[in-house]
N, CA, C and O of each residue as an XYZ file, in Angstrom:
452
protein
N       0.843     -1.180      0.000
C       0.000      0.000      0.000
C       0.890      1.245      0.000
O       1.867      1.395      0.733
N       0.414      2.176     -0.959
C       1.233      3.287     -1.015
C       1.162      3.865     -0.020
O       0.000      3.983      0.369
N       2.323      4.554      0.964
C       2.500      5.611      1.843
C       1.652      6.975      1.589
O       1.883      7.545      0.522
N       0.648      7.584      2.507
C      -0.277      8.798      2.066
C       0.678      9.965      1.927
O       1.608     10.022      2.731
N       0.601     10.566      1.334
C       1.314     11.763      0.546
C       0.010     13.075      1.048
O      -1.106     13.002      0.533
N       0.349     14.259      2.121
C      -0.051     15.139      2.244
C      -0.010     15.895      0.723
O      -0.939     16.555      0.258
N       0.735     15.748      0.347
C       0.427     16.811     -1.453
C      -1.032     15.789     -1.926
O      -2.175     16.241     -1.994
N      -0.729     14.671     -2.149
C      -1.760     13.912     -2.760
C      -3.456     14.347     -2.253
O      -4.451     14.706     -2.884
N      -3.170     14.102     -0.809
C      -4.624     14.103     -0.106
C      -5.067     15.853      0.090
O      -6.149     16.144      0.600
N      -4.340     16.653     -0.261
C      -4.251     18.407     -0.604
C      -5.446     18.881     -1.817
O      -6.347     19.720     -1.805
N      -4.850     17.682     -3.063
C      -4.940     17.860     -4.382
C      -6.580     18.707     -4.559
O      -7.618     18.123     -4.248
N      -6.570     20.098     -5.086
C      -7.976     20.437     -5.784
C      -8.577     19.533     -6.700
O      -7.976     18.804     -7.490
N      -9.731     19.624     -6.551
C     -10.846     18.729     -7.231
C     -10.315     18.386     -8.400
O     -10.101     17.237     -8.786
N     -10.063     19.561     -9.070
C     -10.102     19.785    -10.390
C      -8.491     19.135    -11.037
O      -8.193     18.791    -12.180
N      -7.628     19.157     -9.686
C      -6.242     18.520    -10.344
C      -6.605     16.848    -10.449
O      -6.357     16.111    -11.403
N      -7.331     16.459     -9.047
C      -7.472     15.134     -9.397
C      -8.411     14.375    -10.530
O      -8.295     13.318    -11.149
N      -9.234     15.255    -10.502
C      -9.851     15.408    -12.413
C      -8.610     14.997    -13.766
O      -8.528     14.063    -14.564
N      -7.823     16.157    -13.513
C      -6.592     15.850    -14.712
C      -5.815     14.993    -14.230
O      -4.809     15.013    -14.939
N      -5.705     14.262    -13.442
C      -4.834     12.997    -13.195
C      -5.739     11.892    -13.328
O      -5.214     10.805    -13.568
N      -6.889     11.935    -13.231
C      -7.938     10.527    -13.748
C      -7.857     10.263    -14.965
O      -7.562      9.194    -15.499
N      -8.263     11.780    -15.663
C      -8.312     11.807    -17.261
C      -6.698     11.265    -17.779
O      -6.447     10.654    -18.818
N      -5.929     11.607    -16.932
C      -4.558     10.832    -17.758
C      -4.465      9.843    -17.633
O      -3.918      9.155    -18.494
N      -5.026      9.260    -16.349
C      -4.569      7.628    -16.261
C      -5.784      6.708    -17.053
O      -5.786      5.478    -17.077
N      -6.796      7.571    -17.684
C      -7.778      7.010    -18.779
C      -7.177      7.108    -20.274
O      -7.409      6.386    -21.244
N      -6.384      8.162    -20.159
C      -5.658      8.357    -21.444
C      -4.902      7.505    -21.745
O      -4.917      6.984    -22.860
N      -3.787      7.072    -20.474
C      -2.862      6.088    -20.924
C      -3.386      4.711    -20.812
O      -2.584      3.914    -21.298
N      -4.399      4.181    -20.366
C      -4.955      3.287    -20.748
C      -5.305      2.518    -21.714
O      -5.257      1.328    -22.026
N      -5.859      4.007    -22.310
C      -6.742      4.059    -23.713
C      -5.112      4.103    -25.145
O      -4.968      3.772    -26.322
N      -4.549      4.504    -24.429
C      -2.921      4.605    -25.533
C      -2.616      3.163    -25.673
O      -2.485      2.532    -26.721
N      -2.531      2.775    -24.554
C      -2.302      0.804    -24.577
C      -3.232      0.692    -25.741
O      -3.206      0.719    -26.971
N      -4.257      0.521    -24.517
C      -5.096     -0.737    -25.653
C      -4.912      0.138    -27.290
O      -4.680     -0.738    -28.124
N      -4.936      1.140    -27.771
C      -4.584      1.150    -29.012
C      -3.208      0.780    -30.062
O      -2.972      0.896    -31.265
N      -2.566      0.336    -29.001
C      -1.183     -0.408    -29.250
C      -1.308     -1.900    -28.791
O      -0.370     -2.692    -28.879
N      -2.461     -2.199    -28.327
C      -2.801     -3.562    -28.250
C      -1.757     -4.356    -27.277
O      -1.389     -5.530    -27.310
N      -1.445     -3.378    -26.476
C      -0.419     -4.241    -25.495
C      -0.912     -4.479    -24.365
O      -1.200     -3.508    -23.667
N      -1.148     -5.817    -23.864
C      -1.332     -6.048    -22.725
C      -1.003     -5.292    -21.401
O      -0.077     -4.516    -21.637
N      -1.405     -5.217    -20.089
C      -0.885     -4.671    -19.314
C       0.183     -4.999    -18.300
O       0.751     -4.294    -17.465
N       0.311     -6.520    -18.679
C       1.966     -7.127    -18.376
C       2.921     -6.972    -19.024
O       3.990     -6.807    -18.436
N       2.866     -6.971    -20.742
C       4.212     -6.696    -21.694
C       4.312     -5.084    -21.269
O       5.483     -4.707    -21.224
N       3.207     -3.931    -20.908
C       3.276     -2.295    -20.497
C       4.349     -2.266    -19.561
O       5.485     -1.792    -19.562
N       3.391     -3.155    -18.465
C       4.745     -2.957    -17.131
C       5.594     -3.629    -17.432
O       6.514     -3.027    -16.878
N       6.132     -4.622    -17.997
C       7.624     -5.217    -17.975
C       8.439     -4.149    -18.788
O       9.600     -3.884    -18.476
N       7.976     -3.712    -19.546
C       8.421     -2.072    -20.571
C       9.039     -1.439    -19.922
O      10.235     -1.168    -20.032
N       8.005     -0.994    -18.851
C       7.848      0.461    -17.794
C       9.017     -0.329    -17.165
O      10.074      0.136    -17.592
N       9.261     -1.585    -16.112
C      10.017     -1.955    -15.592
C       9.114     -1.458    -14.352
O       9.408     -0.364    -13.870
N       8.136     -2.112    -13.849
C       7.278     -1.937    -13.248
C       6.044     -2.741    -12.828
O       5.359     -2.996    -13.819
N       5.580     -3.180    -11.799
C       4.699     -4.374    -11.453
C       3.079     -3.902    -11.803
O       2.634     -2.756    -11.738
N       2.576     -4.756    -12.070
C       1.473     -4.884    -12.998
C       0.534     -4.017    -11.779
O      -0.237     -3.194    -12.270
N       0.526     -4.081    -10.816
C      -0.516     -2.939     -9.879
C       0.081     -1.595     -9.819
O      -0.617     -0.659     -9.431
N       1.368     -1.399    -10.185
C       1.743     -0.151    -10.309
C       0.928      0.360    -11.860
O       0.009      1.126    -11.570
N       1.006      0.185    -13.040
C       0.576      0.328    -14.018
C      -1.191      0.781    -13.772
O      -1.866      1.768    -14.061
N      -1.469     -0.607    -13.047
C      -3.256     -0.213    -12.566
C      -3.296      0.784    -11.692
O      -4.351      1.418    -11.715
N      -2.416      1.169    -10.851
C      -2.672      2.811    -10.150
C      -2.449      3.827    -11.249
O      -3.497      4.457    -11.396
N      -1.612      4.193    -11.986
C      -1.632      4.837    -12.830
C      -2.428      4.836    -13.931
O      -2.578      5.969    -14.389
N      -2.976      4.001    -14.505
C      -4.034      4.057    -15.449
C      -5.866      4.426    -14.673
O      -6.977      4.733    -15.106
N      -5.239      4.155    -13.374
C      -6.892      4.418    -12.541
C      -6.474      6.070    -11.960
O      -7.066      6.710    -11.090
N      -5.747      6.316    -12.441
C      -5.515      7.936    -11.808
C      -4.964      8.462    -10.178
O      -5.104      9.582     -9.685
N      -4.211      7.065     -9.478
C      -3.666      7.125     -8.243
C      -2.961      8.876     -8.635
O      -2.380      9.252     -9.654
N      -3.234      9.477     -7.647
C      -2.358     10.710     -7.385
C      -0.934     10.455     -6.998
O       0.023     11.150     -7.342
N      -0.888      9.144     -6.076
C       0.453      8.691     -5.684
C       1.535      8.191     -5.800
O       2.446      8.082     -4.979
N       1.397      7.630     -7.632
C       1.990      7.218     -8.652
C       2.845      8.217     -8.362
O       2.566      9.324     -7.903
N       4.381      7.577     -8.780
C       5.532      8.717     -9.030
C       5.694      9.194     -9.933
O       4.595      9.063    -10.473
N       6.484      9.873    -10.802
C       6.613     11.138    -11.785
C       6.884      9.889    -12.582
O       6.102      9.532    -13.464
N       8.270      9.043    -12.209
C       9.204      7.766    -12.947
C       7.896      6.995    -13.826
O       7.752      6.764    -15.027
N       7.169      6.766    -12.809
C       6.344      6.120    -13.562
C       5.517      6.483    -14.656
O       5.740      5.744    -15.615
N       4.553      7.429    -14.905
C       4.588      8.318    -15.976
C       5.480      8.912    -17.115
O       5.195      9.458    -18.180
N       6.823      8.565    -16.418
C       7.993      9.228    -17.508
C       7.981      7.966    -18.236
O       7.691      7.978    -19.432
N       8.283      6.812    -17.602
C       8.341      5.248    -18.187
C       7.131      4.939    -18.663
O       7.337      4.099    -19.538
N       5.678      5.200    -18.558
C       4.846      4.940    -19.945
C       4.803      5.602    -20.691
O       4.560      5.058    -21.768
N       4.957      6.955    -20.752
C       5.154      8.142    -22.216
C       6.648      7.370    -22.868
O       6.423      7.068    -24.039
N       8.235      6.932    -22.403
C       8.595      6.810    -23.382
C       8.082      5.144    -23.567
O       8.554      4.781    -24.644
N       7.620      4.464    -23.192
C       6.973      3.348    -23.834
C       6.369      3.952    -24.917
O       6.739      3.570    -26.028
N       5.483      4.850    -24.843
C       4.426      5.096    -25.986
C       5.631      6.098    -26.874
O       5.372      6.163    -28.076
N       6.718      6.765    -26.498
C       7.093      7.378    -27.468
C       6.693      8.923    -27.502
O       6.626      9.756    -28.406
N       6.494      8.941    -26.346
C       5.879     10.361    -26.097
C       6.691     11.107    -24.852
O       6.166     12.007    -24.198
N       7.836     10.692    -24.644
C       8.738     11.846    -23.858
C       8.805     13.130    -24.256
O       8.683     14.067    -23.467
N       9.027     13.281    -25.654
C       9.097     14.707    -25.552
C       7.896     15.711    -24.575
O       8.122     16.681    -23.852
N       6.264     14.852    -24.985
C       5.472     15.958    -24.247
C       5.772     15.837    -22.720
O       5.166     16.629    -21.998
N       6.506     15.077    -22.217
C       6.731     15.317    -20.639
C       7.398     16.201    -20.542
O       7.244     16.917    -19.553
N       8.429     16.533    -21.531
C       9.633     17.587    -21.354
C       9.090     19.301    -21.438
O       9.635     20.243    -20.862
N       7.645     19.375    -22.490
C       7.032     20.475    -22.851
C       5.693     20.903    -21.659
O       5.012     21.919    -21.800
N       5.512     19.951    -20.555
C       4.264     20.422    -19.892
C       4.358     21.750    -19.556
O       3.419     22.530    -19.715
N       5.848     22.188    -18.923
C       5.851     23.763    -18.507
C       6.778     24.197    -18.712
O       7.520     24.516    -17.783
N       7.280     24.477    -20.599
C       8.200     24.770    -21.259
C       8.063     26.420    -20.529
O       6.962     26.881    -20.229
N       8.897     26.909    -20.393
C       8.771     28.600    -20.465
C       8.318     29.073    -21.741
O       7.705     30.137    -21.656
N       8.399     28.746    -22.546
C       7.977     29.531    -24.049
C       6.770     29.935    -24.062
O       6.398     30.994    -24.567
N       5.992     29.029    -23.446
C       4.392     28.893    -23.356
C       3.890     29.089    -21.787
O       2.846     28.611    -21.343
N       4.601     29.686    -21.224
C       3.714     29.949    -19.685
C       3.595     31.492    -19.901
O       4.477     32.352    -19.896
N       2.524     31.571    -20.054
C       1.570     33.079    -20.327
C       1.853     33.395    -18.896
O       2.719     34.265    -18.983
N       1.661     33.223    -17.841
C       1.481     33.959    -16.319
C       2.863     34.327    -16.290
O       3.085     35.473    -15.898
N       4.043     33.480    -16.679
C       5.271     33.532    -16.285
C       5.788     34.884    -17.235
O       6.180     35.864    -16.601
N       5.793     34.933    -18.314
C       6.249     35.885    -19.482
C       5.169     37.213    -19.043
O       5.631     38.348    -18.926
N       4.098     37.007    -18.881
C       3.494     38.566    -18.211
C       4.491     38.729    -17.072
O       4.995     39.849    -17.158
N       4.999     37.999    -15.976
C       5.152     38.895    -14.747
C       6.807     39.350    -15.322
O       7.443     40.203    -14.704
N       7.335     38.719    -16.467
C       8.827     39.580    -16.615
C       8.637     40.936    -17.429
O       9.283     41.972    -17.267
N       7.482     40.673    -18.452
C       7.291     42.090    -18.972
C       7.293     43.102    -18.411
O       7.739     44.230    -18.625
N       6.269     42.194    -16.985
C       5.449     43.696    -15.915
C       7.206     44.075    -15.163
O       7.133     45.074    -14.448
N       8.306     43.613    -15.206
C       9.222     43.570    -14.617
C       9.740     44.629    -15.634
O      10.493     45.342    -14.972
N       9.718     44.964    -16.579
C      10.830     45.570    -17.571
C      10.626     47.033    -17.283
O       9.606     47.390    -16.693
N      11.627     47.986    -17.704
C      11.622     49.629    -17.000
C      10.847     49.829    -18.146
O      10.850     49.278    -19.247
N      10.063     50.896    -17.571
C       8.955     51.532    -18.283
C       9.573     52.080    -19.133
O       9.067     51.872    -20.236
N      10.994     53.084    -19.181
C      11.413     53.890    -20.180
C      12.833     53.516    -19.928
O      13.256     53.182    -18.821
N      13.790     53.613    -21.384
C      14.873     53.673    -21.478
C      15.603     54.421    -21.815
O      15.049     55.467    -22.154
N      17.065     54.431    -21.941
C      17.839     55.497    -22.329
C      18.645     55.185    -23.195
O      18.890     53.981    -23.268
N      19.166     55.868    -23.905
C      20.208     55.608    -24.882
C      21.479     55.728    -24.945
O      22.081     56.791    -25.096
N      21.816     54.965    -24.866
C      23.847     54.867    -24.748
C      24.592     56.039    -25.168
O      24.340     56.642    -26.212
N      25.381     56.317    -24.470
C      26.446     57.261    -25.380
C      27.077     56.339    -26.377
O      27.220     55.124    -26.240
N      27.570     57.355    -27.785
C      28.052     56.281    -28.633
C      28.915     56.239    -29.077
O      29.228     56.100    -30.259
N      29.925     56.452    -27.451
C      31.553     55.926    -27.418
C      31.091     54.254    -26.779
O      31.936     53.359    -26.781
N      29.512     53.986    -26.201
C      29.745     52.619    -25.341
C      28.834     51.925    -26.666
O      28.116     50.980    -26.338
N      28.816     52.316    -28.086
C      28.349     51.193    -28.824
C      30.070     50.946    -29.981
O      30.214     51.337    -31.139
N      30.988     50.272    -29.204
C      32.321     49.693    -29.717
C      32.074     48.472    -30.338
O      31.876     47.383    -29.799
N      32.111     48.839    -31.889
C      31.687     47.266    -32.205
C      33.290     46.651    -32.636
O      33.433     45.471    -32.954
């Protein structure tokens, strides 16, 4: 039995929502690769009730484990892109809101190319 995880038993409604829907997703990724859920976990390197917490949306599943069925399926890269900076809108507003309102212009003995 997994050890209770205060983050886990924390989790908003709505996160444990997107962790169900993934462990329905990767479910649903198997069976469209037609792989059993013993050849999955021997893949993953992982016991066949670990696989069933994660496909049933355990919050308590580790990261490893998720990293080890995306590259089973071939899908590491999107683990690497969940919170690329390129694409975090909240993050890129608060450096803008960071930038000086007005600038100045160099003297142009300090533009030495």
């Amino acid at each position: 039995m997994p050890r209770a995880s205060r983050a886990a038993s924390g989790l908003p409604p709505q996160s444990l929502r997107a962790i169900a829907q993934l462990g329905k997703d990767i479910a649903l990724a198997r069976r469209r690769r037609k792989l059993p859920q013993r050849l999955m976990a021997e893949r993953m390197l992982v016991s066949v009730q670990t696989l069933q917490r994660l496909e049933a949306g355990d919050p308590t599943v580790g990261l490893a484990v998720l990293a080890s069925a995306l590259h089973v399926f071939g899908m590491t890269t999107r683990l690497a892109s969940l919170v690329a900076a390129d694409s975090d809108r909240a993050g890129i507003s608060e450096d803008l809101a960071r930038l000086p309102k007005t600038t100045h212009a160099s003297d142009v003995d300090d533009l030495d190319f």
